[in-house]
VOBA-1610 file (N, C-alpha, C; in pm, whole numbers, padded with zeros to 5 digits, always signed):
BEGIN
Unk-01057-04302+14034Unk-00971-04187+14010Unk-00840-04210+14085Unk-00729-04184+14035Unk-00567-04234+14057Unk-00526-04092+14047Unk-00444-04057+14156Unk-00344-03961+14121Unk-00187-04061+14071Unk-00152-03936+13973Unk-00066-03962+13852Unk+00021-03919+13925Unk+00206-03950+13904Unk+00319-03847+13960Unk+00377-03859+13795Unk+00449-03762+13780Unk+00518-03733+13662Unk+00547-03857+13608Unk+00686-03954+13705Unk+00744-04041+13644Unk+00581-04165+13578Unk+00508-04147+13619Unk+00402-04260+13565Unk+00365-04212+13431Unk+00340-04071+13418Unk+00273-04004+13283Unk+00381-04078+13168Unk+00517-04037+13173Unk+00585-04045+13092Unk+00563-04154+12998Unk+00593-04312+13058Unk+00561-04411+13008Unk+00438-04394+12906Unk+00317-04333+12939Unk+00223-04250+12834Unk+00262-04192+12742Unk+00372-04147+12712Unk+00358-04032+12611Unk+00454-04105+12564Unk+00606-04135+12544Unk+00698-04219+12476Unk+00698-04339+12511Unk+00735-04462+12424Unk+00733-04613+12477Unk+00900-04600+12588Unk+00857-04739+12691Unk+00952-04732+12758Unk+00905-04894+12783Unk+00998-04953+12907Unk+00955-05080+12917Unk+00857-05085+12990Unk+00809-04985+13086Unk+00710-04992+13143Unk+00548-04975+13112Unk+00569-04926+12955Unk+00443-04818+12874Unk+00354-04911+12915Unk+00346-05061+12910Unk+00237-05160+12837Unk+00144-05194+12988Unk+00201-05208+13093Unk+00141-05152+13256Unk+00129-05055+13224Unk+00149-04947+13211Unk+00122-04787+13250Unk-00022-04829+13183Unk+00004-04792+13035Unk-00095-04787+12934Unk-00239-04827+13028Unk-00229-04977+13068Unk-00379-05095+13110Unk-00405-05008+13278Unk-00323-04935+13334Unk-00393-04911+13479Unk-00434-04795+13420Unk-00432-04705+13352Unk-00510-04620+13273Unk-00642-04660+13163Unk-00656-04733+13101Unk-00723-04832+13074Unk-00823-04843+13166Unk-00786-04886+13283Unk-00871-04956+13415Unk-00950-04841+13500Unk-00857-04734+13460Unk-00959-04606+13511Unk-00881-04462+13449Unk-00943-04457+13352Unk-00893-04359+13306Unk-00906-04205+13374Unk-00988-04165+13482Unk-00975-04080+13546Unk-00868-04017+13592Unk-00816-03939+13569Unk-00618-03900+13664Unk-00702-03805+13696Unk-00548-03751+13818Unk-00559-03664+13912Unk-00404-03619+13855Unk-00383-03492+13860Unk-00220-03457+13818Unk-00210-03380+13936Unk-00099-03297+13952Unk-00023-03173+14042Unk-00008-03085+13907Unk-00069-02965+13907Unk-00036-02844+13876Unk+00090-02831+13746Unk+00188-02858+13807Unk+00317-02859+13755Unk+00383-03014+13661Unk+00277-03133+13668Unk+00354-03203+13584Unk+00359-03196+13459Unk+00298-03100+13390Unk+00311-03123+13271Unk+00440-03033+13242Unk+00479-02963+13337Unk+00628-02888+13305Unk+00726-02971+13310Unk+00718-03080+13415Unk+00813-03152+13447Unk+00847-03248+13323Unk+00693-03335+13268Unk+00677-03409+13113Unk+00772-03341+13045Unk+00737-03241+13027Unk+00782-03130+12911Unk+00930-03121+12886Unk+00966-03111+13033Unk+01112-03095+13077Unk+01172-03201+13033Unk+01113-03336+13096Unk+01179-03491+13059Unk+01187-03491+12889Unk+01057-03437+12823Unk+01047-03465+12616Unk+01194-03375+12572Unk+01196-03253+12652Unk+01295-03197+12572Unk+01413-03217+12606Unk+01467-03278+12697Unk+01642-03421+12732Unk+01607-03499+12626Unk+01518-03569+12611Unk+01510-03710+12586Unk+01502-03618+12405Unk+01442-03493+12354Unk+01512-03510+12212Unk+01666-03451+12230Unk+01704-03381+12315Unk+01817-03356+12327Unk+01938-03410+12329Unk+01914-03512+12373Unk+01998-03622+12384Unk+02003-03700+12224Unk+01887-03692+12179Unk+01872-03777+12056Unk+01786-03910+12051Unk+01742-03894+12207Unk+01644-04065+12232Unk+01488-04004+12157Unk+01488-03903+12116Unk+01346-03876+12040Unk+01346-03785+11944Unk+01242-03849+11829Unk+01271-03744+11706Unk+01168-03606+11718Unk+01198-03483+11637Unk+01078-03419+11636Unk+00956-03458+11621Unk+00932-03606+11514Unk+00794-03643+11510Unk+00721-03680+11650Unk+00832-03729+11707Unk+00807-03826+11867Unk+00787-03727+11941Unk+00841-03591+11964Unk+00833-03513+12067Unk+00678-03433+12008Unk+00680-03436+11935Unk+00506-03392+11879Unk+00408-03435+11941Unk+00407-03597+11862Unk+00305-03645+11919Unk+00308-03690+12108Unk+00434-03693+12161Unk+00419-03717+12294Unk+00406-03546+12351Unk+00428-03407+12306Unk+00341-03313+12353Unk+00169-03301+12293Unk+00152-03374+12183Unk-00012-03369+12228Unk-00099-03463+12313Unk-00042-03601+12314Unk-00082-03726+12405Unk-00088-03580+12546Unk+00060-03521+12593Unk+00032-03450+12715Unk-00067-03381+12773Unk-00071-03309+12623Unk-00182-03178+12618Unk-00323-03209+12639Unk-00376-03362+12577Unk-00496-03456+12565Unk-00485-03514+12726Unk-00440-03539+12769Unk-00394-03611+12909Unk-00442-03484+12990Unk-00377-03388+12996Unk-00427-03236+13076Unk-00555-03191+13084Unk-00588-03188+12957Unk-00752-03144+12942Unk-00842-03197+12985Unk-00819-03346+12974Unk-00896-03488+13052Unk-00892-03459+13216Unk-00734-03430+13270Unk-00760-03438+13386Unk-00748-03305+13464Unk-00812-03400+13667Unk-00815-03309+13732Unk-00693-03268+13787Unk-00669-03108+13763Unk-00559-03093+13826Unk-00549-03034+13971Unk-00419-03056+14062Unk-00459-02972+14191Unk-00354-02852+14206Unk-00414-02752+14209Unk-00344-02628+14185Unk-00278-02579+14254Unk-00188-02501+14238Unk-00069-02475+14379Unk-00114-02402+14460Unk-00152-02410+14507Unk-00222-02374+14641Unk-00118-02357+14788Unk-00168-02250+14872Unk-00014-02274+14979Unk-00075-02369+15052Unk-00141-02475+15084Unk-00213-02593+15148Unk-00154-02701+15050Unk-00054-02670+14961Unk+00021-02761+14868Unk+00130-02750+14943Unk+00202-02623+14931Unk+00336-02583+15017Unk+00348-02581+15122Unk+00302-02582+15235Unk+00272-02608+15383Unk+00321-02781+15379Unk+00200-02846+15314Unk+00245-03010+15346Unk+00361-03065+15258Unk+00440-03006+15130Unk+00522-03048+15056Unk+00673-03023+15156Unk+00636-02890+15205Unk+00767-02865+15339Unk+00755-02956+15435Unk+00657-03029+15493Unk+00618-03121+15608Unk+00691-03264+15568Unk+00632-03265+15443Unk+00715-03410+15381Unk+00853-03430+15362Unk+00877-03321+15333Unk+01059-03303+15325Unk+01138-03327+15445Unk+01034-03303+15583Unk+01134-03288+15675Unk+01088-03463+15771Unk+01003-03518+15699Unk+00978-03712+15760Unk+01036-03753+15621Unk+01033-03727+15458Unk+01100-03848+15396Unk+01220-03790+15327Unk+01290-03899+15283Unk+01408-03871+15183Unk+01356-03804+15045Unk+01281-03725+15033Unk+01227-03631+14880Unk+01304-03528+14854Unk+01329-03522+14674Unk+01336-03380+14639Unk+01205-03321+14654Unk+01226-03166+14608Unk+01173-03061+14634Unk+01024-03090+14546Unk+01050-03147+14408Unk+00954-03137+14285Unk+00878-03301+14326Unk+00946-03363+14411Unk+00867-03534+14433Unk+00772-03476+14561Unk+00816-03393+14693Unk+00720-03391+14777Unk+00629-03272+14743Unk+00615-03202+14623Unk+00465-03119+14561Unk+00402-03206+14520Unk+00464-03307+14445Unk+00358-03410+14371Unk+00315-03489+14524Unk+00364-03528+14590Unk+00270-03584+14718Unk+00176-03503+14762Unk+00285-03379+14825Unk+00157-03288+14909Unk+00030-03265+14797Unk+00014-03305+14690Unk-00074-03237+14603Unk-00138-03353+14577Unk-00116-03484+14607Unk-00182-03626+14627Unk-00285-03568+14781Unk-00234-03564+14888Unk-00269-03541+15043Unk-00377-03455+14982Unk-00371-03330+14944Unk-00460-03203+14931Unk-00596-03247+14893Unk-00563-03370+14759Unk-00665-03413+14693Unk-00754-03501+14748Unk-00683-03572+14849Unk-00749-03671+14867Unk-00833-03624+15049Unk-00813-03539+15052Unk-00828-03471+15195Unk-00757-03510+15300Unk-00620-03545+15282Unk-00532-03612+15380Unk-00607-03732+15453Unk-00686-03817+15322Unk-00731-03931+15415Unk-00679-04022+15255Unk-00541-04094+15278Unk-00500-04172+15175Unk-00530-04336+15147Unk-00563-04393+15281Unk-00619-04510+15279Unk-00725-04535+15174Unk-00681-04644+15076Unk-00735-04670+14965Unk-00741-04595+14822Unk-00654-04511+14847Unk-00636-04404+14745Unk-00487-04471+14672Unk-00546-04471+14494Unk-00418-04477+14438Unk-00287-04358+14395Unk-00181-04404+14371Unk-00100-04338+14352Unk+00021-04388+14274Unk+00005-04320+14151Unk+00057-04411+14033Unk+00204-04324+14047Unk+00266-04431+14020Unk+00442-04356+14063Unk+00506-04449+13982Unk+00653-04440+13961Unk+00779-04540+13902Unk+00897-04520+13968Unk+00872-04416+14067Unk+01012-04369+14110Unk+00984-04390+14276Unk+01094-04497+14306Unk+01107-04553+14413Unk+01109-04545+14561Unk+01169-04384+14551Unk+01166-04330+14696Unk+01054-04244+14689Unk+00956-04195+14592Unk+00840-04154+14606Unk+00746-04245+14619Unk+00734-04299+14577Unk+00665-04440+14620Unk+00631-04456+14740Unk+00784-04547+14809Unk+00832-04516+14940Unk+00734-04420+15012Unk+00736-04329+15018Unk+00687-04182+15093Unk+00542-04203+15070Unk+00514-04219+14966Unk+00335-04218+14946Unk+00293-04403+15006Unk+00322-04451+15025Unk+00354-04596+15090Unk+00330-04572+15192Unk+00413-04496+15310Unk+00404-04456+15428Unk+00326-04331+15479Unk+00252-04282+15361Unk+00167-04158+15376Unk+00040-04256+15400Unk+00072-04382+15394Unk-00087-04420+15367Unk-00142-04431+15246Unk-00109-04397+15095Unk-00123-04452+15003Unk-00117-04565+14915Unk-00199-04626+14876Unk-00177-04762+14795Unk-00121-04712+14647Unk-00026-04799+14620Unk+00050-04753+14529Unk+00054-04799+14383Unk+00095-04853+14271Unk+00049-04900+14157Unk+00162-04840+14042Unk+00272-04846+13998Unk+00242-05012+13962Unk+00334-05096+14048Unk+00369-05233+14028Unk+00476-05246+14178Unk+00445-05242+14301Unk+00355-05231+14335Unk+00356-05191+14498Unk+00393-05322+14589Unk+00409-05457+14481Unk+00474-05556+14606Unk+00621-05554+14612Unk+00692-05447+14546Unk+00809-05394+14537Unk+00849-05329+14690Unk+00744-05266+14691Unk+00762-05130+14801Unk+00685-05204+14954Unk+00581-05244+14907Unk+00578-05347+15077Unk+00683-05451+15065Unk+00754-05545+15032Unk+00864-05564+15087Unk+01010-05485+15116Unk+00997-05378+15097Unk+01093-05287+15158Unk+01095-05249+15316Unk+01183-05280+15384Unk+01175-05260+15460Unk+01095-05153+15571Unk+01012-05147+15653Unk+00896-05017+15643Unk+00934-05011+15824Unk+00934-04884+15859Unk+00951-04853+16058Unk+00820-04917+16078Unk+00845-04948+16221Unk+00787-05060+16253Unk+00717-04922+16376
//
């Protein structure tokens, strides 16, 4: 079981260059773990991306039912103020927006704030970063993020 952060789902639901990794570590365990709120965030990203014109109505269809099928499958962790307590904690040790340290604190919640050996499927770099130094093993990339420079 992998907790998911938004930017990983996406690659799921529309092709991108990353879909064909995303796709196989899902594959490899199809179990997810979401935060509460990513499917607003998905939702948010489908309707730019037809807005813009990078997706047709057919595309934004079928990538809101892939979502909807993705949701039902998984476990979600609900906002809880034991979400908001540690999402404020994270804000004030990493460089996060507001909507990247819920999706952590809501990684921590799940995993009982014991992250060692716990995945954490991400694409976005300074979340990564943060779940890296939370003690999370990360995926996809993660020899990206251990050679980044890390406090010693």
């Amino acid at each position: 079981m992998r907790f998911w952060d938004s930017s990983a789902v996406m690659p799921l639901l529309v092709p991108e260059p990353t879909s064909e990794r995303i796709e196989s570590i899902l594959r490899s365990d199809p179990e997810v773990v979401l935060w509460w709120a990513t499917p607003v965030e998905c939702a948010s990203a489908l309707a730019r991306l037809q807005r813009e014109g990078n997706l047709t109505a057919l595309g934004l269809r079928r990538a809101q039912a892939l979502l909807e099928s993705l949701r039902e499958q998984a476990y979600e962790v609900q906002p809880v103020e034991e979400v908001r307590a540690r999402a404020q904690r994270l804000l004030a040790v990493h460089r996060l927006r507001a909507a990247d340290s819920l999706q952590l604190a809501a990684a921590l919640v799940w995993c009982r704030e014991r992250p060692q050996g716990v995945y954490f499927v991400c694409l976005d770099d300074r979340l990564r970063l943060a779940a890296l130094l939370e003690g999370f093993s990360t995926e996809p990339f993660s020899e990206e993020v251990h050679d980044q420079e890390l406090p010693g």
